[in-house]
C-alpha positions as CSV (number, residue, x, y, z in Angstrom):
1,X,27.5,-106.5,6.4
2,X,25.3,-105.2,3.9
3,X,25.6,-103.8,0.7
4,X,24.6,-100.6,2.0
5,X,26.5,-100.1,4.8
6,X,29.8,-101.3,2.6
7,X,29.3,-98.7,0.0
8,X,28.0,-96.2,2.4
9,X,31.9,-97.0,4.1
10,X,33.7,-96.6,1.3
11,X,32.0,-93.9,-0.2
12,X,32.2,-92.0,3.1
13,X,36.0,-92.7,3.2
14,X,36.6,-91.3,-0.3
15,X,34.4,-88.3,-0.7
16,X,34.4,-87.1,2.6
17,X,37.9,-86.0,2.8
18,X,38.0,-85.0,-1.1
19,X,35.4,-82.1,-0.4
20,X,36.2,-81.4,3.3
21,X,32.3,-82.3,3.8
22,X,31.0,-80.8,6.8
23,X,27.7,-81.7,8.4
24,X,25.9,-79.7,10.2
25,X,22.6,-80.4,12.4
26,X,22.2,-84.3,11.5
27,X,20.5,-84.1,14.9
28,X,17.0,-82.8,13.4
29,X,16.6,-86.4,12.0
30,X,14.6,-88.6,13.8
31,X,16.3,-91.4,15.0
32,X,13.2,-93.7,14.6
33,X,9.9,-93.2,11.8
34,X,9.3,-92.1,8.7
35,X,11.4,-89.3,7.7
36,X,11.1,-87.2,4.4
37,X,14.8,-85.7,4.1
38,X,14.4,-82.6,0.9
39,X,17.1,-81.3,-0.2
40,X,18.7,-78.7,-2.9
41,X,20.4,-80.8,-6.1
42,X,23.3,-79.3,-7.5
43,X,25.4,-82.2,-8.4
44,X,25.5,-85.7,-9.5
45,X,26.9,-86.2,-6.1
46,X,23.9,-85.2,-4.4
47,X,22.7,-88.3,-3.0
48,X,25.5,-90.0,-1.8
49,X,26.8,-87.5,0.0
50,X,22.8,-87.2,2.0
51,X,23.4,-90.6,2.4
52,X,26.8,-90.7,4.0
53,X,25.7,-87.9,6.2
54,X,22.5,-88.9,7.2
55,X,22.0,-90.7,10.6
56,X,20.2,-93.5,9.0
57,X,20.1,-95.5,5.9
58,X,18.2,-93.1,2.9
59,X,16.2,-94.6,0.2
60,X,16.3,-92.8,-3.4
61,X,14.1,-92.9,-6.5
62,X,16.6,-93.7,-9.6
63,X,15.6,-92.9,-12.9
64,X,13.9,-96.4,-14.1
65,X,16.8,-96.3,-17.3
66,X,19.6,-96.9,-14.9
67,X,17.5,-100.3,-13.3
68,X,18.1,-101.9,-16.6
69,X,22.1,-101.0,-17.2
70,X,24.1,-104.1,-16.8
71,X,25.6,-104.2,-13.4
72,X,24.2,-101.2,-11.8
73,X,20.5,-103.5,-11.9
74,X,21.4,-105.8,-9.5
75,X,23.7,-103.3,-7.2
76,X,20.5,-100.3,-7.0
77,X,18.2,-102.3,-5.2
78,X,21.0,-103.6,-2.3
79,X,21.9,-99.3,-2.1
80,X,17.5,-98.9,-1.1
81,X,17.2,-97.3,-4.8
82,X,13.5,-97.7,-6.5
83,X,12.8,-96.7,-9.9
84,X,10.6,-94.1,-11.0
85,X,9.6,-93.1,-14.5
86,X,10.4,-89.8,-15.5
87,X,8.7,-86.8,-16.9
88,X,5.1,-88.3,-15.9
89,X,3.1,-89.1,-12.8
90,X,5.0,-92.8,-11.9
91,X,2.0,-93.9,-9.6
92,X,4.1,-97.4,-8.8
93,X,6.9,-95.0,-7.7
94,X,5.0,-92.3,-5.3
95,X,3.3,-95.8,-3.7
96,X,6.7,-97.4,-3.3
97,X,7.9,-94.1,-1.7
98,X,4.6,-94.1,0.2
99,X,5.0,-97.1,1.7
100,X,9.2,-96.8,2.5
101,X,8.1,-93.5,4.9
102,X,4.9,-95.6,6.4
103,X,7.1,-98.7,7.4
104,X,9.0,-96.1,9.2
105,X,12.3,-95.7,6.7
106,X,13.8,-92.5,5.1
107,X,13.5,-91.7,1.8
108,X,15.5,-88.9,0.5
109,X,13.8,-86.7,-2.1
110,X,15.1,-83.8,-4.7
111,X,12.0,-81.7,-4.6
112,X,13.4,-79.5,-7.6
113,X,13.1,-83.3,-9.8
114,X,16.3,-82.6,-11.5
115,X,20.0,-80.7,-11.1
116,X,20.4,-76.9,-10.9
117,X,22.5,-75.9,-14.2
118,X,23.7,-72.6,-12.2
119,X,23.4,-73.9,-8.9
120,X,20.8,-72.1,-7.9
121,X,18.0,-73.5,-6.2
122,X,15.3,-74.1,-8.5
123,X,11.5,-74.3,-8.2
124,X,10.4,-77.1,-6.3
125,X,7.9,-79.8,-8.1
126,X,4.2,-81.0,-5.9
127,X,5.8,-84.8,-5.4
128,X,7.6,-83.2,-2.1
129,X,4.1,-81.6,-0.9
130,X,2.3,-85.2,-2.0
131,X,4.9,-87.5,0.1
132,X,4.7,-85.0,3.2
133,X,0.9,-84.7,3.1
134,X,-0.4,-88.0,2.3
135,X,2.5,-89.7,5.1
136,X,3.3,-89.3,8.8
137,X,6.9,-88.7,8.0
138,X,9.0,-85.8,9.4
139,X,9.9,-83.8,6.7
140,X,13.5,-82.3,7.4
141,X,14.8,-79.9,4.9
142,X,18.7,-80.3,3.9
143,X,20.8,-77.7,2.1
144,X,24.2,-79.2,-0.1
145,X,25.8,-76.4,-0.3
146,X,29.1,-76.5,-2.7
147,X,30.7,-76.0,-4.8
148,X,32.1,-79.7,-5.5
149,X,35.6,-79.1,-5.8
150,X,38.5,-81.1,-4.5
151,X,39.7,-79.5,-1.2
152,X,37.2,-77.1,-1.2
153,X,34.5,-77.1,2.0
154,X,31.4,-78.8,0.8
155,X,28.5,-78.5,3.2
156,X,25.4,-80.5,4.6
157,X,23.3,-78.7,6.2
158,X,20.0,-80.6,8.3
159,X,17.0,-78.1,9.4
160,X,14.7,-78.5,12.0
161,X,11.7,-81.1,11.0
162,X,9.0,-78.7,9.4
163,X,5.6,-79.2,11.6
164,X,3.3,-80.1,9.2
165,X,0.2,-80.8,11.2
166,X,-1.5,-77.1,10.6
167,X,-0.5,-77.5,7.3
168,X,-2.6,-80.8,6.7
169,X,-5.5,-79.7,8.8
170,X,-6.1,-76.4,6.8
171,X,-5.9,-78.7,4.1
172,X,-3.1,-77.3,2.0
173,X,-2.4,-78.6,-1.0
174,X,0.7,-80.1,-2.0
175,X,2.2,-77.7,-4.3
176,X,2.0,-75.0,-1.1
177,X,3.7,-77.5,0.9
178,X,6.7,-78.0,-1.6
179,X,6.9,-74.2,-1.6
180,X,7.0,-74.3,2.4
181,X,9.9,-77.0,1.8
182,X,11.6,-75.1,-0.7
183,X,11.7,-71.6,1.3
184,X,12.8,-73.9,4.6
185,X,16.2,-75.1,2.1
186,X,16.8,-71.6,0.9
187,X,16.9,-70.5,4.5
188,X,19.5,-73.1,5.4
189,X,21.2,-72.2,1.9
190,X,20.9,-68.5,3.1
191,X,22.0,-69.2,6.4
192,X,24.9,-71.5,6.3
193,X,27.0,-69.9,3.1
């Protein structure tokens, strides 16, 4: 058993009856390809949980400090993290991410590049547009909506794939496809309260 799938198991077990988690329309992920999951950030939490409710294993950026903290160095790479340099255009980390959704693996992406303070969904950075424009992924938007609270309902909410094929033969640029994203997760946010 990997790495992955352990933690993935035991994470599972522990959070998912601690917030009630309920997922909703995990179907919309391809089972097979490249696929670009975006979703809202308003916890910590954020990206275990898409990756305990995902359908398939989800690689993360981390920020590049936590790849040099004593144990967590050797434990990010076996969970599919990479780093990525913040606050500045990490090249090595948008190929790395690049080349995850071209050899056909999910990356999971927080197109908003940090946590909502008031939980509400935030403007969405061009790094979502960039990965969905310059890749063949599908692009599925995904909506955590909380609050985190024990024993309160915590949901995870999957939308349709967004068809980006007009979108990349008109040429659109990547911070118009972020917004597209970003108005696709405030629909599911909208939709699913």
């Amino acid at each position: 058993m990997s790495l992955y799938s352990f933690a993935k198991g035991l994470v599972k077990s522990v959070l998912t009856p601690l917030y009630r988690i309920r997922v909703i329309g995990k179907e919309h992920i391809p089972g097979e390809g490249g696929v670009l999951i975006c979703a809202n950030h308003i916890d910590v939490l954020d990206p275990p949980v898409v990756g305990i409710t995902a359908t398939r294993p989800v690689s993360f950026m981390a920020k590049e400090e936590l790849f040099h903290a004593p144990v967590l160095k050797n434990i990010l790479p076996g969970l599919h993290a990479f780093p990525v340099k913040r606050g500045m255009g990490d090249r090595e980390a948008l190929r790395r991410g690049l080349n995850q959704l071209k050899e056909g693996h999910v990356v999971g992406l927080f197109p908003e590049g940090t946590r909502s303070k008031d939980g509400q969904l935030g403007q969405g950075l061009a790094g979502a547009g960039f990965f969905a424009l310059r890749s063949d992924a599908a692009v599925v938007p995904c909506a955590i909506i909380g609050p985190y609270k024990p024993f309160k309902r915590l949901k995870v909410v999957y939308g349709k794939p967004i068809e980006m094929g007009p979108l990349k033969e008109r040429k659109a640029s990547a911070a118009e496809v972020t917004e597209i994203i970003m108005a696709e997760i405030k629909s599911l946010i909208d939709n699913h309260r």
